[in-house]
N, CA and C atoms of all chains as a GROMACS GRO file, in nm:
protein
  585
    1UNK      N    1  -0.015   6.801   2.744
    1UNK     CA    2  -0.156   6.764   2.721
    1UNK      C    3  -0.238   6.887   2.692
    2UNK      N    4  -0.353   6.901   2.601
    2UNK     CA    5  -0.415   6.989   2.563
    2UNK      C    6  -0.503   7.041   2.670
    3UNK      N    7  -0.555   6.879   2.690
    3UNK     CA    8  -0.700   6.894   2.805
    3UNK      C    9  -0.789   6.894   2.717
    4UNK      N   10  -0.846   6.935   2.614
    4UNK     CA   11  -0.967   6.905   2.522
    4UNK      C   12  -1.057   6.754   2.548
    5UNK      N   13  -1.141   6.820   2.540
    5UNK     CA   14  -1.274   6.689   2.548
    5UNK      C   15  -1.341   6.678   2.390
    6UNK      N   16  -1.285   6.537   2.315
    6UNK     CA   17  -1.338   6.486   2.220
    6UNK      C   18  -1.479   6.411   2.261
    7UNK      N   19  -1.569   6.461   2.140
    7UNK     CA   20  -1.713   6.437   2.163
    7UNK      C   21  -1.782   6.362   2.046
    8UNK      N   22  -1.872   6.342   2.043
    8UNK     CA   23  -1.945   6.271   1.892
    8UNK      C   24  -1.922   6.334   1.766
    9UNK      N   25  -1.933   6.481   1.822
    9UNK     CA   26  -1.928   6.616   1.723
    9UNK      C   27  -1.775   6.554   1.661
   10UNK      N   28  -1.718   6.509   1.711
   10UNK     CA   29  -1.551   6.539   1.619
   10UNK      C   30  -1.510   6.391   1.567
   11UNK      N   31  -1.624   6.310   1.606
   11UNK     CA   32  -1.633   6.159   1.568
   11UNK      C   33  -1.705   6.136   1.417
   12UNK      N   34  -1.746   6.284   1.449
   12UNK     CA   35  -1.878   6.280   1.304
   12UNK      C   36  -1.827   6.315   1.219
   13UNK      N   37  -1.704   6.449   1.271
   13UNK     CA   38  -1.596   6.495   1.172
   13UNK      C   39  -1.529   6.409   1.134
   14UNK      N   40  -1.458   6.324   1.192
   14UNK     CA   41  -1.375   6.212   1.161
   14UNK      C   42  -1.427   6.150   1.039
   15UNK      N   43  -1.558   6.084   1.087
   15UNK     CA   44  -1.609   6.024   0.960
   15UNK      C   45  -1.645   6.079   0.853
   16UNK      N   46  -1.669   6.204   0.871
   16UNK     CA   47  -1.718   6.261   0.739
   16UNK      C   48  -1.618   6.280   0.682
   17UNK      N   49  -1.473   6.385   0.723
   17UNK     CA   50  -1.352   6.344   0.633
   17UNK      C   51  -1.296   6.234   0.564
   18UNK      N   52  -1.337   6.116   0.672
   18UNK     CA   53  -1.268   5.978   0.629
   18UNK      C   54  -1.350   5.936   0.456
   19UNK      N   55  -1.481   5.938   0.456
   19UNK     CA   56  -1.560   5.897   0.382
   19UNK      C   57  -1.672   5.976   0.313
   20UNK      N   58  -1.682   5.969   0.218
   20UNK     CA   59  -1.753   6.099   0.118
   20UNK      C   60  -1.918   6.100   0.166
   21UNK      N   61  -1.978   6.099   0.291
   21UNK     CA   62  -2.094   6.166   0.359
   21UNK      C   63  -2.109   6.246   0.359
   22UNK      N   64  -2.241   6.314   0.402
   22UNK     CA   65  -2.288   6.387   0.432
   22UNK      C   66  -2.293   6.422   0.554
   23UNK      N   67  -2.286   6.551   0.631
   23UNK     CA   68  -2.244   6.569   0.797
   23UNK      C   69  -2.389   6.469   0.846
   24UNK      N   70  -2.420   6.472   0.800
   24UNK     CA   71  -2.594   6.418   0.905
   24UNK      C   72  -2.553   6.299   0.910
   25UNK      N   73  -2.536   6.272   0.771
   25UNK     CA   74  -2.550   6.092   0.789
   25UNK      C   75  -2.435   6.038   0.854
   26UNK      N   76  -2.300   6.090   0.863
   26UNK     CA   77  -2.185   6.085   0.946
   26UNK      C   78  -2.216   6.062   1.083
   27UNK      N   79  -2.299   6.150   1.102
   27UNK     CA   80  -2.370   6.193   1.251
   27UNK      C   81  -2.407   6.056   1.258
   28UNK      N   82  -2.489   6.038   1.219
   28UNK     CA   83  -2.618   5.907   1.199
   28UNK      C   84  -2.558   5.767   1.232
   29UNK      N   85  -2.393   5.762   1.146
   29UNK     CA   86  -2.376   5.672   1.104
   29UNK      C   87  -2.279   5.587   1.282
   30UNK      N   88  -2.182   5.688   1.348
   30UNK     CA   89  -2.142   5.719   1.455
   30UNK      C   90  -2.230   5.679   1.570
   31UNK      N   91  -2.371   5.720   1.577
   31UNK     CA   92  -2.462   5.688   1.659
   31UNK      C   93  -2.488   5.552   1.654
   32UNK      N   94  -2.528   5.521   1.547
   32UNK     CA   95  -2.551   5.399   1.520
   32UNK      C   96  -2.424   5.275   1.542
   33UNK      N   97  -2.316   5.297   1.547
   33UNK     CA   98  -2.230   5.210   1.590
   33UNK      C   99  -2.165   5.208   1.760
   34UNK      N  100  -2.228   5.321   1.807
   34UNK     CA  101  -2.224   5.328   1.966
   34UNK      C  102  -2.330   5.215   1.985
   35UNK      N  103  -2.469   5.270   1.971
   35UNK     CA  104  -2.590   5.174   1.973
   35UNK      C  105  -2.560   5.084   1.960
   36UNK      N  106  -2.522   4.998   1.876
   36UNK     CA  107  -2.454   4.840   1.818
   36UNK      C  108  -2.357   4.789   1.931
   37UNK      N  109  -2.270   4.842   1.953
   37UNK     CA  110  -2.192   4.833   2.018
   37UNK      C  111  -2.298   4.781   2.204
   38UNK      N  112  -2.318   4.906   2.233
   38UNK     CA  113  -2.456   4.876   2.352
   38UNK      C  114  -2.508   4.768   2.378
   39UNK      N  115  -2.563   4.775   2.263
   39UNK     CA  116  -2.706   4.698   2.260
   39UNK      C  117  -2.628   4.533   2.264
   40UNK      N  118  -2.494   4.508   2.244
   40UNK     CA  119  -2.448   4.385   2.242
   40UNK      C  120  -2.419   4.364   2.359
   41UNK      N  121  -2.379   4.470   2.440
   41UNK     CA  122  -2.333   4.499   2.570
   41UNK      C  123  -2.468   4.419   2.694
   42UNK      N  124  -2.571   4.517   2.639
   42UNK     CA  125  -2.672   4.459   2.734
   42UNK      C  126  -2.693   4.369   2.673
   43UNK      N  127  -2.699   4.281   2.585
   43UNK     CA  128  -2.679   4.136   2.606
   43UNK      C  129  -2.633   4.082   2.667
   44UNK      N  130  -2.540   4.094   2.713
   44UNK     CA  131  -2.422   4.059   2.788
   44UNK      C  132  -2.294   4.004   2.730
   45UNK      N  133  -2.332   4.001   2.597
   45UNK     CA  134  -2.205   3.984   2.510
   45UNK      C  135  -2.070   4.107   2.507
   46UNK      N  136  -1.945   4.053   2.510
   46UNK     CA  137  -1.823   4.153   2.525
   46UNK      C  138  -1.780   4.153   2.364
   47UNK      N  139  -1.737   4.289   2.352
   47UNK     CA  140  -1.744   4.311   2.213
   47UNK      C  141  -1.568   4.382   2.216
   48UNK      N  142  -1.510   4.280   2.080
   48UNK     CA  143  -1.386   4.287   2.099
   48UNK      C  144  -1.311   4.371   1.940
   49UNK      N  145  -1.253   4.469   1.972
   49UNK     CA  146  -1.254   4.596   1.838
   49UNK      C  147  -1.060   4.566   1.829
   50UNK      N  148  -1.054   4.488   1.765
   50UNK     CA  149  -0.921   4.456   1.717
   50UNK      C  150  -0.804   4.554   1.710
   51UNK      N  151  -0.703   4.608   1.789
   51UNK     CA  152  -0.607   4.721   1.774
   51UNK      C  153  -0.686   4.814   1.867
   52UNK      N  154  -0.810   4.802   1.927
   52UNK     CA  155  -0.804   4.923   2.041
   52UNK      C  156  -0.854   4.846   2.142
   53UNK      N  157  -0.959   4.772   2.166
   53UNK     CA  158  -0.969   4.706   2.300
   53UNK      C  159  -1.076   4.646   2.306
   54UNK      N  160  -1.100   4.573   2.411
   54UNK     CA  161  -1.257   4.491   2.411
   54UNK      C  162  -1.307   4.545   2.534
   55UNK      N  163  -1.441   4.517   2.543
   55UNK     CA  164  -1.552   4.602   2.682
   55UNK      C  165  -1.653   4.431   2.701
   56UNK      N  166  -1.590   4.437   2.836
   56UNK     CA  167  -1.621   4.320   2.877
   56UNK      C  168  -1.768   4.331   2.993
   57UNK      N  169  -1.855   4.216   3.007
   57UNK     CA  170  -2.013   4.272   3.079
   57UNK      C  171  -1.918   4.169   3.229
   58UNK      N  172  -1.886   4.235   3.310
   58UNK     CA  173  -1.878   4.163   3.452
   58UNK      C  174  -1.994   4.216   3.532
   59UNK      N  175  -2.035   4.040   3.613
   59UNK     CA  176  -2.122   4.023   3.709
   59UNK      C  177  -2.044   4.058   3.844
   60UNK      N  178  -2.110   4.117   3.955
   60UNK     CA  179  -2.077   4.141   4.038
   60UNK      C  180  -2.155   4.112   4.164
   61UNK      N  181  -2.122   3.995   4.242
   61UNK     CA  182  -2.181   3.953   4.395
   61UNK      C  183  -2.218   4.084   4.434
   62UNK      N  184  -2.350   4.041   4.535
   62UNK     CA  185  -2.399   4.119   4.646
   62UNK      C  186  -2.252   4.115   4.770
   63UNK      N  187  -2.242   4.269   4.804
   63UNK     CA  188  -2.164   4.272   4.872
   63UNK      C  189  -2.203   4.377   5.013
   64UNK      N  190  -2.115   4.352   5.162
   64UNK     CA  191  -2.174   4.477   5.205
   64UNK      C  192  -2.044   4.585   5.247
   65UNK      N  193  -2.141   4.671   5.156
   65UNK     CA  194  -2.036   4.819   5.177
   65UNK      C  195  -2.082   4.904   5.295
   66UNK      N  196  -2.020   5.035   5.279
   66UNK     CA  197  -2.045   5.120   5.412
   66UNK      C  198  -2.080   5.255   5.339
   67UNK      N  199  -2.113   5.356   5.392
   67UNK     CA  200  -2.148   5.478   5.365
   67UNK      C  201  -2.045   5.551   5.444
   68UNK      N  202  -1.933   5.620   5.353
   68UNK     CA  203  -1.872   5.644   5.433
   68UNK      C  204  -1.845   5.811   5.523
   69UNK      N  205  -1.935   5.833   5.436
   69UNK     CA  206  -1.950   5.931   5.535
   69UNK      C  207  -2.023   5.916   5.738
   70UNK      N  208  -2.106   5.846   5.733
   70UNK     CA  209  -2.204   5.815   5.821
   70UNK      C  210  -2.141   5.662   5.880
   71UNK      N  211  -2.083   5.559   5.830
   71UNK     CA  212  -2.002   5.478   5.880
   71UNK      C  213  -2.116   5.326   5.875
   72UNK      N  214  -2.231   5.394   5.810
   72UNK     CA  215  -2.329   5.290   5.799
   72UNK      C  216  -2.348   5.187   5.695
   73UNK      N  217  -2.363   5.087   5.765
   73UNK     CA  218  -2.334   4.964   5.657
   73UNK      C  219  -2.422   4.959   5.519
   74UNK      N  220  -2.418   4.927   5.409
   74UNK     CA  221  -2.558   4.940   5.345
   74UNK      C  222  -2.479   4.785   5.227
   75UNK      N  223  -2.605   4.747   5.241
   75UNK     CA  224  -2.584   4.638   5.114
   75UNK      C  225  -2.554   4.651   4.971
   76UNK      N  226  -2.424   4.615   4.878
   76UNK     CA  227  -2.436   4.652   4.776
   76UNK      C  228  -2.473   4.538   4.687
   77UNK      N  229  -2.586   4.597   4.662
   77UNK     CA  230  -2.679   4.456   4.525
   77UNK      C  231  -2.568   4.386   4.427
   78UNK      N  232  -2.631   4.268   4.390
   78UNK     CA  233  -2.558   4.219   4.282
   78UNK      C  234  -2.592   4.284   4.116
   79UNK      N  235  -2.490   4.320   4.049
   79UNK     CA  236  -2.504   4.399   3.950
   79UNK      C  237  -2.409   4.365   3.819
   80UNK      N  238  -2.432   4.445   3.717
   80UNK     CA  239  -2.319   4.410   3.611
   80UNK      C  240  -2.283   4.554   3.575
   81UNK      N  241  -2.128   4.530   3.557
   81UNK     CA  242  -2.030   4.655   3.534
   81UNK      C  243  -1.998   4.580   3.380
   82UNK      N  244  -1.943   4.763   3.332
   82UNK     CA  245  -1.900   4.765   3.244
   82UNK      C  246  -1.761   4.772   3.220
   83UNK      N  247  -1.612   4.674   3.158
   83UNK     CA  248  -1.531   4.744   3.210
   83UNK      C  249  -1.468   4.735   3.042
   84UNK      N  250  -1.362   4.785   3.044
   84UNK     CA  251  -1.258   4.770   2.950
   84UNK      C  252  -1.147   4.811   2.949
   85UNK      N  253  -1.067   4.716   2.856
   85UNK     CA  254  -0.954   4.648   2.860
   85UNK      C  255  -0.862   4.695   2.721
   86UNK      N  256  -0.803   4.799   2.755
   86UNK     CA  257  -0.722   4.844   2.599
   86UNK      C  258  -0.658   4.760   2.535
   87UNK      N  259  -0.621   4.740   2.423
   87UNK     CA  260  -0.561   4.658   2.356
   87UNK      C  261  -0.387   4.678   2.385
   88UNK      N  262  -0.305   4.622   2.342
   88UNK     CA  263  -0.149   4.711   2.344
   88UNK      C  264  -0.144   4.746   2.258
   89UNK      N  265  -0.228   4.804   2.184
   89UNK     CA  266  -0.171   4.859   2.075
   89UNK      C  267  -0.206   5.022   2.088
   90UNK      N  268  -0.310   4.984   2.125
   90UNK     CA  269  -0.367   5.149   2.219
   90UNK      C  270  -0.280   5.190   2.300
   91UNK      N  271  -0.222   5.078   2.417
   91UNK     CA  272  -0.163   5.118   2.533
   91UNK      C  273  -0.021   5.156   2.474
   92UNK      N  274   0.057   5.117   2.350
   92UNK     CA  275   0.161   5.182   2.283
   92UNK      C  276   0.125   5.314   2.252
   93UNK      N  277   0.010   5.311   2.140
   93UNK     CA  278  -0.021   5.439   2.074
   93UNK      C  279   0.010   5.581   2.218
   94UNK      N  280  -0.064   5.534   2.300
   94UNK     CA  281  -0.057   5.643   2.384
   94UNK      C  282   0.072   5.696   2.454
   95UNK      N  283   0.140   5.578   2.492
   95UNK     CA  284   0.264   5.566   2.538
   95UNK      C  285   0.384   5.653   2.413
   96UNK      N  286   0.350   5.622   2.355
   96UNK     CA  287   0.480   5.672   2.229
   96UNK      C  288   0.432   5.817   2.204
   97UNK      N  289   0.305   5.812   2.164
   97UNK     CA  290   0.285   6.024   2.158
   97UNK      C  291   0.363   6.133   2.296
   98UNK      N  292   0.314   6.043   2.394
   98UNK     CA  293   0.311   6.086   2.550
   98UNK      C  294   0.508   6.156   2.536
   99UNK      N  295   0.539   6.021   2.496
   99UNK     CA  296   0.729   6.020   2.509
   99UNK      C  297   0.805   6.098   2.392
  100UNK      N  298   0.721   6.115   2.276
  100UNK     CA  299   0.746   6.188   2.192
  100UNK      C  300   0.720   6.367   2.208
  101UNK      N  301   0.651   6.377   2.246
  101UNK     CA  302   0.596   6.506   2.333
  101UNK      C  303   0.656   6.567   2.419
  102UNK      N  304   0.753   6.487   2.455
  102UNK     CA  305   0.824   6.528   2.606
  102UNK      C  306   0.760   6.478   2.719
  103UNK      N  307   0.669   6.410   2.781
  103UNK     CA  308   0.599   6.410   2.928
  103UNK      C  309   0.645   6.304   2.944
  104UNK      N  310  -1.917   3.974   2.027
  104UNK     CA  311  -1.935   4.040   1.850
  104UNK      C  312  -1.740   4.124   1.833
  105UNK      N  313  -1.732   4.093   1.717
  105UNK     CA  314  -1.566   4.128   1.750
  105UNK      C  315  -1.570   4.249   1.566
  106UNK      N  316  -1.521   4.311   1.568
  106UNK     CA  317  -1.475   4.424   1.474
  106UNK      C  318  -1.562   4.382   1.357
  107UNK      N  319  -1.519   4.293   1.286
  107UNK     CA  320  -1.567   4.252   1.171
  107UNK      C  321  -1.733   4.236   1.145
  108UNK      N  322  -1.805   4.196   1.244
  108UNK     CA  323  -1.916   4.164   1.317
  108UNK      C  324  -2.013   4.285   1.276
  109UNK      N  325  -1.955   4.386   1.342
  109UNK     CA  326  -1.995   4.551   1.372
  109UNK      C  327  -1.975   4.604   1.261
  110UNK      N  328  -1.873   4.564   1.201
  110UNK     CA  329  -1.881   4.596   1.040
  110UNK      C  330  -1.986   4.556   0.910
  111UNK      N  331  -1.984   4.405   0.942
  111UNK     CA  332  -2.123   4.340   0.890
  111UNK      C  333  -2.270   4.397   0.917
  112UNK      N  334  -2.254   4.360   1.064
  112UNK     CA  335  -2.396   4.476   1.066
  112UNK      C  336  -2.451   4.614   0.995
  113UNK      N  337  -2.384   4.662   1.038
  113UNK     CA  338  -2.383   4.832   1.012
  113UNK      C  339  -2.368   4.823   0.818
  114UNK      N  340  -2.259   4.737   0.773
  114UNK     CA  341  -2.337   4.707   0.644
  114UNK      C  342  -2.398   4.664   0.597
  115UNK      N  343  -2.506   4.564   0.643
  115UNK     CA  344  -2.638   4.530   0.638
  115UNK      C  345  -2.668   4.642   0.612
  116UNK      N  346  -2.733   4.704   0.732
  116UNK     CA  347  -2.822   4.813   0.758
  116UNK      C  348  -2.807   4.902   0.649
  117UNK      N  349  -2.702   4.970   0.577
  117UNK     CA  350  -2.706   5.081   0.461
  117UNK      C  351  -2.613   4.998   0.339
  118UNK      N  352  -2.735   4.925   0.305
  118UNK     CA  353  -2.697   4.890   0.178
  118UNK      C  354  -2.648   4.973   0.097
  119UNK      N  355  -2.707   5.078   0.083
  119UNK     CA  356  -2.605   5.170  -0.017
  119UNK      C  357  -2.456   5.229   0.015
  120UNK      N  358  -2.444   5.188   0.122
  120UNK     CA  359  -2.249   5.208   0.158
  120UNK      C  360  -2.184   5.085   0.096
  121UNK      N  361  -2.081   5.086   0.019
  121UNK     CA  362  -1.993   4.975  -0.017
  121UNK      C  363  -1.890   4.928   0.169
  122UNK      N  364  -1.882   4.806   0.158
  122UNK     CA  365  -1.845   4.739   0.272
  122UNK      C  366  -1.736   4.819   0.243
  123UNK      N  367  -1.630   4.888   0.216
  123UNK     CA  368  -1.488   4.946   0.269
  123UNK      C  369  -1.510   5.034   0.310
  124UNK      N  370  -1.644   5.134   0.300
  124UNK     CA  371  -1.633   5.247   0.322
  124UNK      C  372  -1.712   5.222   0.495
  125UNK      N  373  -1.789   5.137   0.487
  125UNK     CA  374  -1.855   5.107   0.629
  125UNK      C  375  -1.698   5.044   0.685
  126UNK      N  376  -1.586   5.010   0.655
  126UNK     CA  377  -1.514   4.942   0.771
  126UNK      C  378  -1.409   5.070   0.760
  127UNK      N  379  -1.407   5.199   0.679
  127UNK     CA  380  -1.333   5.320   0.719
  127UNK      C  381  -1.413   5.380   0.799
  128UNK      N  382  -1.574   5.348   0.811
  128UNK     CA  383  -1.614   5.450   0.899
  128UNK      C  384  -1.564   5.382   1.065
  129UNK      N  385  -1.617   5.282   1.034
  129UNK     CA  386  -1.580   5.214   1.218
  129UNK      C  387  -1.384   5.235   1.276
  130UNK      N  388  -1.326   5.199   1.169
  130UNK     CA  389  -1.182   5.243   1.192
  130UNK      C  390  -1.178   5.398   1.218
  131UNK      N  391  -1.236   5.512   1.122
  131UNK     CA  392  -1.224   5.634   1.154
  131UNK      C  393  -1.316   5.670   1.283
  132UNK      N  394  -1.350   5.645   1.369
  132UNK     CA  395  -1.439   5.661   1.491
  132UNK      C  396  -1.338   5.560   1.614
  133UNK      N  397  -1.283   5.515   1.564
  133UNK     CA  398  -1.167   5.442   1.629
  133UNK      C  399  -1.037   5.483   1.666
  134UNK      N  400  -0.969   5.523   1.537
  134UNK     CA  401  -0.835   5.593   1.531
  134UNK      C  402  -0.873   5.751   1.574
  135UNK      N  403  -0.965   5.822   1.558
  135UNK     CA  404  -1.050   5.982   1.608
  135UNK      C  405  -1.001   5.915   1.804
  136UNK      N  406  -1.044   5.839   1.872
  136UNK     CA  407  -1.065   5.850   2.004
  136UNK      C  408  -0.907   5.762   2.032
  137UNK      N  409  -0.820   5.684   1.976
  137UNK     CA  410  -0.682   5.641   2.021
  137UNK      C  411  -0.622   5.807   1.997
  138UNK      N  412  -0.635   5.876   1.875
  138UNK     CA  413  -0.524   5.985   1.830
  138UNK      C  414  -0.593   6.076   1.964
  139UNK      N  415  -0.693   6.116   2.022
  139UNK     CA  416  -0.718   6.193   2.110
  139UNK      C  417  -0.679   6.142   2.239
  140UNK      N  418  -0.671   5.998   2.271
  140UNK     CA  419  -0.580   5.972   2.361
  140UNK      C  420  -0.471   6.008   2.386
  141UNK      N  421  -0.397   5.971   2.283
  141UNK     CA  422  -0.238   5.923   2.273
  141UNK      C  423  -0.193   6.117   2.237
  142UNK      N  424  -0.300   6.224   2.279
  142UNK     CA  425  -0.249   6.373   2.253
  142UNK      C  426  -0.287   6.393   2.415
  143UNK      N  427  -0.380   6.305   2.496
  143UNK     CA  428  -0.398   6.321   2.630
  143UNK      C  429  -0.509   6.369   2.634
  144UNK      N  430  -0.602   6.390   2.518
  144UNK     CA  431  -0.762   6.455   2.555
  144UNK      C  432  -0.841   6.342   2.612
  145UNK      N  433  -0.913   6.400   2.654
  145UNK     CA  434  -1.070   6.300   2.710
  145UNK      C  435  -1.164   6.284   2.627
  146UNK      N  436  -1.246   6.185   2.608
  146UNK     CA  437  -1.315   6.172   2.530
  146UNK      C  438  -1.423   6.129   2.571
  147UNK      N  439  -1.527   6.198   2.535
  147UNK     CA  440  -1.668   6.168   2.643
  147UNK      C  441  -1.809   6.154   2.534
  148UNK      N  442  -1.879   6.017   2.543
  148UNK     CA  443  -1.946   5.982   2.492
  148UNK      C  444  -2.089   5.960   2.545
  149UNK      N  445  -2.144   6.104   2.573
  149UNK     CA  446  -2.301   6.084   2.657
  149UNK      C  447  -2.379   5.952   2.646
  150UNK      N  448  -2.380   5.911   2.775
  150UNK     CA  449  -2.494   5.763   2.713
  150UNK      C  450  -2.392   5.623   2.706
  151UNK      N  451  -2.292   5.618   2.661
  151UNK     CA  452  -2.166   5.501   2.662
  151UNK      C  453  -2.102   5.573   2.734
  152UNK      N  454  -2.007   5.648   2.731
  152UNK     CA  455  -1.887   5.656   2.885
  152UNK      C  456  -1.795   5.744   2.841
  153UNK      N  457  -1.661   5.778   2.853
  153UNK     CA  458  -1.569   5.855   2.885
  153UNK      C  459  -1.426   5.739   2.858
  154UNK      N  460  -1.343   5.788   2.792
  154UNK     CA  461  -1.189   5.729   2.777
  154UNK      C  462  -1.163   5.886   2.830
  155UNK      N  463  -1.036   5.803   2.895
  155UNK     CA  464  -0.907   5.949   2.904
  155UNK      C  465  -0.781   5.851   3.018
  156UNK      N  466  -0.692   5.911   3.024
  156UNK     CA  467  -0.564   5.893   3.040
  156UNK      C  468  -0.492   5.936   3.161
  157UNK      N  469  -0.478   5.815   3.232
  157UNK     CA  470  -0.417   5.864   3.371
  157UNK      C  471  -0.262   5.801   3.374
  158UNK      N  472  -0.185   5.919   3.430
  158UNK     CA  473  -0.062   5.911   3.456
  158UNK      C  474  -0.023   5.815   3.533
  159UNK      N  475   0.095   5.746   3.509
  159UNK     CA  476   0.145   5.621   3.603
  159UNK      C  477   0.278   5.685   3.652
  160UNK      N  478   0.322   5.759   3.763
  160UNK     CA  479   0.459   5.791   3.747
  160UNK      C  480   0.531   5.682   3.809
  161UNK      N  481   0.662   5.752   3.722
  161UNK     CA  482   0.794   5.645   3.678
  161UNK      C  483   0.823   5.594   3.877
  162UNK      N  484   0.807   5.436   3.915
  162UNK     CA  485   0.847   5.399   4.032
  162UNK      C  486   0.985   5.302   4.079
  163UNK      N  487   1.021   5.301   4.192
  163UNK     CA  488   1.104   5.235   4.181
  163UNK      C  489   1.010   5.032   4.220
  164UNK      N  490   1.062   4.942   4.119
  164UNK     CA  491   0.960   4.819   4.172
  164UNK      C  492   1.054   4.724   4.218
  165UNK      N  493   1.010   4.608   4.215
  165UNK     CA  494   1.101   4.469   4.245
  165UNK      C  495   1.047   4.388   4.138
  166UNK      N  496   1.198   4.304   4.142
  166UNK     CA  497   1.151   4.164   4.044
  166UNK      C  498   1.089   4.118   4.152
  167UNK      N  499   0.992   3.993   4.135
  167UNK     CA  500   0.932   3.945   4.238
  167UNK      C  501   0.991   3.810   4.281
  168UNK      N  502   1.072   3.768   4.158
  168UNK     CA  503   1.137   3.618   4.187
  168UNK      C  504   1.308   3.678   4.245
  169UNK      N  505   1.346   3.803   4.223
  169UNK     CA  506   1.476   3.781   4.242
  169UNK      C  507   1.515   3.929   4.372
  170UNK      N  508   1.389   3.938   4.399
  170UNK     CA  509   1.392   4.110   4.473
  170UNK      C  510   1.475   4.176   4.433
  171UNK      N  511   1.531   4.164   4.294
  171UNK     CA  512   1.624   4.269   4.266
  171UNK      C  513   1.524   4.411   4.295
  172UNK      N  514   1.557   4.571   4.284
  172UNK     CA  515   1.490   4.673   4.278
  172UNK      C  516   1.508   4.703   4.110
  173UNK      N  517   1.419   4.732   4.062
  173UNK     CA  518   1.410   4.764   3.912
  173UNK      C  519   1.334   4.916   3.875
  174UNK      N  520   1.418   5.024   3.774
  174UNK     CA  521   1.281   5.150   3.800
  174UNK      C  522   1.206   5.094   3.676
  175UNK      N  523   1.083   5.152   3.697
  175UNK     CA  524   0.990   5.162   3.640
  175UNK      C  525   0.973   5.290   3.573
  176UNK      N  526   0.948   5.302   3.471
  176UNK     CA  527   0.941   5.457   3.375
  176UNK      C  528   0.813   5.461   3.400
  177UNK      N  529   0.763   5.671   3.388
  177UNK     CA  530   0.639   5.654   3.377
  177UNK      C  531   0.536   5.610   3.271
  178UNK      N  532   0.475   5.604   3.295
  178UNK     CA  533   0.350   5.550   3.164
  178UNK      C  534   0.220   5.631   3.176
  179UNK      N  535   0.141   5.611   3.068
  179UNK     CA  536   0.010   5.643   3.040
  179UNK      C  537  -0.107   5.518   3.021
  180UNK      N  538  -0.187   5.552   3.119
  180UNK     CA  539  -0.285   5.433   3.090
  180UNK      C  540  -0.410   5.484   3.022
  181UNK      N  541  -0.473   5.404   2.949
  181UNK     CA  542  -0.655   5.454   2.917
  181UNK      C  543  -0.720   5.420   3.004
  182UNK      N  544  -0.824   5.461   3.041
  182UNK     CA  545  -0.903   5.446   3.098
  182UNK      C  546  -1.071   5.410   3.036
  183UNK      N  547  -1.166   5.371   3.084
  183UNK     CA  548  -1.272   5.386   3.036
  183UNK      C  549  -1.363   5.409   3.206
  184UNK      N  550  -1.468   5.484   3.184
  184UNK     CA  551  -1.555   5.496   3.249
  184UNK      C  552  -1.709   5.521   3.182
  185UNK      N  553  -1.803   5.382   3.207
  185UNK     CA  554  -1.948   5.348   3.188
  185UNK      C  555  -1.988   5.487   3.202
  186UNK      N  556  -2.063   5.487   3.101
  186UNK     CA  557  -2.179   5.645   3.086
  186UNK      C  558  -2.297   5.550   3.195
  187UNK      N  559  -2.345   5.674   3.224
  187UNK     CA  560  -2.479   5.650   3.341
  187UNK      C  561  -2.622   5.553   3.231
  188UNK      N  562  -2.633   5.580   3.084
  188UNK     CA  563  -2.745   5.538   2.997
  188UNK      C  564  -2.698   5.364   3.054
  189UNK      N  565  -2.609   5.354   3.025
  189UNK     CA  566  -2.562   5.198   2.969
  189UNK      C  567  -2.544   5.114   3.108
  190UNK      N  568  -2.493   5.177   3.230
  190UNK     CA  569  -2.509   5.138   3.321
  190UNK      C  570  -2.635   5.082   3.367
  191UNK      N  571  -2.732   5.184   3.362
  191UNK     CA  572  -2.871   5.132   3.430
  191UNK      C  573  -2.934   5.063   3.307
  192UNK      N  574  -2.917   5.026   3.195
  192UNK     CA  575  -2.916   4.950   3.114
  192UNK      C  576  -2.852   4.804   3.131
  193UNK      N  577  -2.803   4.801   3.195
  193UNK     CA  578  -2.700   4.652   3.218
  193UNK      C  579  -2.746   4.598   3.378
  194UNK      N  580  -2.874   4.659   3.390
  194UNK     CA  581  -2.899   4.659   3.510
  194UNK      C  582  -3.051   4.664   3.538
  195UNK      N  583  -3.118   4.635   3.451
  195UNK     CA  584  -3.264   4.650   3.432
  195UNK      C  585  -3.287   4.520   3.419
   0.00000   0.00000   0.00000
């Protein structure tokens, strides 16, 4: 493993190689499909990206947790998580580099 | 909203992109964060969240109908973890 942290910056690269842009609007264009993506999210709609995975809005009961340092009970509100769910095709992709690599 | 969806939109919005080149951009922002997986990088998206890849090592398991003992090879899982923006966003 490298350890490198991929960022927007290399998302923007991506796209700009992929497609004859301009770095800005690459930039632009990247942002704008996080946003999209979001903004469906807080809807509460789960948004499902065919070959890598879907991000599903789960509700979550009031529950009571503890502090665990201090051992004190504290209420945890009812809330919505974000979760997601790789596709297998992701969960191959990763699997086969990993084994190809040696690890 | 499922792939195609996100594609429509986003080609709405810049009419002057031809629809293939708006569904290479969403694929290339796609295949950019699986190929940085599947090399073991992290990928961190201020505001949406974080993918990266935690080790499963290889165990010994059971069938569950036949208790045979079976090994298990290791694996790689993805992960995702909610950026802090979108959280308190889903929560307002």
């Amino acid at each position: 493993m490298s350890g490198k942290t991929v960022t927007r910056a290399d998302l923007s690269e991506a796209v700009y190689q992929a497609v004859g842009l301009s770095r800005s609007e690459s930039a632009e264009l990247v942002e704008r499909v996080l946003e999209l993506v979001s903004d469906e999210l807080v809807k509460g709609k789960n948004v499902k990206l065919s070959s890598f995975g879907s991000f599903q809005v789960r509700s979550k009961n009031e529950r009571v947790g503890r502090n665990p340092k201090t051992g004190e009970e504290v209420p945890i509100l009812p809330r919505r998580v974000l979760v997601f769910k790789p596709s297998n095709v992701l969960k191959s992709q990763i699997n086969k580099n990993m084994l190809n690599s040696g690890k | 909203m499922i792939k195609s969806e996100l594609i429509q939109k986003l080609a709405e919005e810049n009419p002057h992109l031809f629809q293939r080149d708006v569904e290479n951009i969403v694929n290339a922002i796609l295949d950019e964060i699986t190929g940085a997986l599947a090399r073991g990088d992290r990928v961190e998206l201020r505001g949406f969240g974080a993918f990266s890849v935690k080790n499963r090592p290889a165990r010994m398991g059971r069938n569950p109908r036949t208790g045979e003992q079976v090994a298990v090879a290791e694996k790689h899982v993805p992960q995702f973890k909610a950026g802090k923006e979108i959280r308190e966003r889903l929560n307002k």
